[in-house]
N, C-alpha and C positions, 0 to 999 in steps of 0.2 A: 504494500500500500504506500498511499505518498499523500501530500496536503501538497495546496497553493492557496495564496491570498489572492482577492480580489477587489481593489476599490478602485473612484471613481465620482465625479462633481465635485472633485473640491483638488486642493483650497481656493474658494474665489477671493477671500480676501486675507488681508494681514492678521486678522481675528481667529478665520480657520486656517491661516498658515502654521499658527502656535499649536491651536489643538491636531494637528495631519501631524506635528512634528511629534508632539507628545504620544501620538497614538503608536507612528513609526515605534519612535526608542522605546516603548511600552513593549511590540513587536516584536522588536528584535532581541531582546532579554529571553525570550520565549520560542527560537527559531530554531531547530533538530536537523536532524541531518535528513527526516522524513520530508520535508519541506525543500517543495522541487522550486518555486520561483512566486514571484510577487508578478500580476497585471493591472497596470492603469486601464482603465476602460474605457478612459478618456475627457474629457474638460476639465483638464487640468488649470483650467483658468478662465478667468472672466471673461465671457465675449465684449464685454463692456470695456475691459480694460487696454485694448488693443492690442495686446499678444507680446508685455517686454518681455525683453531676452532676461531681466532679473528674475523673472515668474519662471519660466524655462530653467533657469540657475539653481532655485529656492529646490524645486522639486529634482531633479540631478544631485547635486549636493546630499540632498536630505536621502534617497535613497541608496546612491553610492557610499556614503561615509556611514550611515547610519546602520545599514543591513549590508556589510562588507561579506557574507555570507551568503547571500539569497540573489540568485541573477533577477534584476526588475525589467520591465518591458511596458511601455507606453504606447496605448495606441491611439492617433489623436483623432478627439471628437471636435463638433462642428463648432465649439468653440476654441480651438485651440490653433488656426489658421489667423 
């Protein structure tokens, strides 16, 4: 058997950037060798916000550094163009 996480709509803003970041290191305390890989599902950001390269940055950073164990994969939704 195996596990994967799945999430997805967030964070749109600096308010859910804090809690995606909390929930990640929450996650990654908790991640087994049974755990095959982490999927974005996608909108990973505001359509509103016009797509910075920081938002892009925030979420990289936070899954590279944070779950250096668990290969992550982003697949982008119609907000994230």
């Amino acid at each position: 058997t195996f596990s994967f996480y799945v999430m997805g709509d967030a964070p749109y803003n600096k308010n859910q950037q804090e809690i995606v970041h909390d929930q990640i290191v929450e996650l990654s305390a908790g991640v087994t060798n049974d755990d095959m890989f982490l999927i974005h599902v996608g909108d990973a950001l505001n359509s509103n916000s016009g797509c910075p390269s920081s938002d892009y940055a925030f979420m990289r950073n936070l899954l590279v550094n944070k779950l250096p164990r668990l290969p992550s994969l982003i697949i982008p939704g119609d907000n994230d163009w």
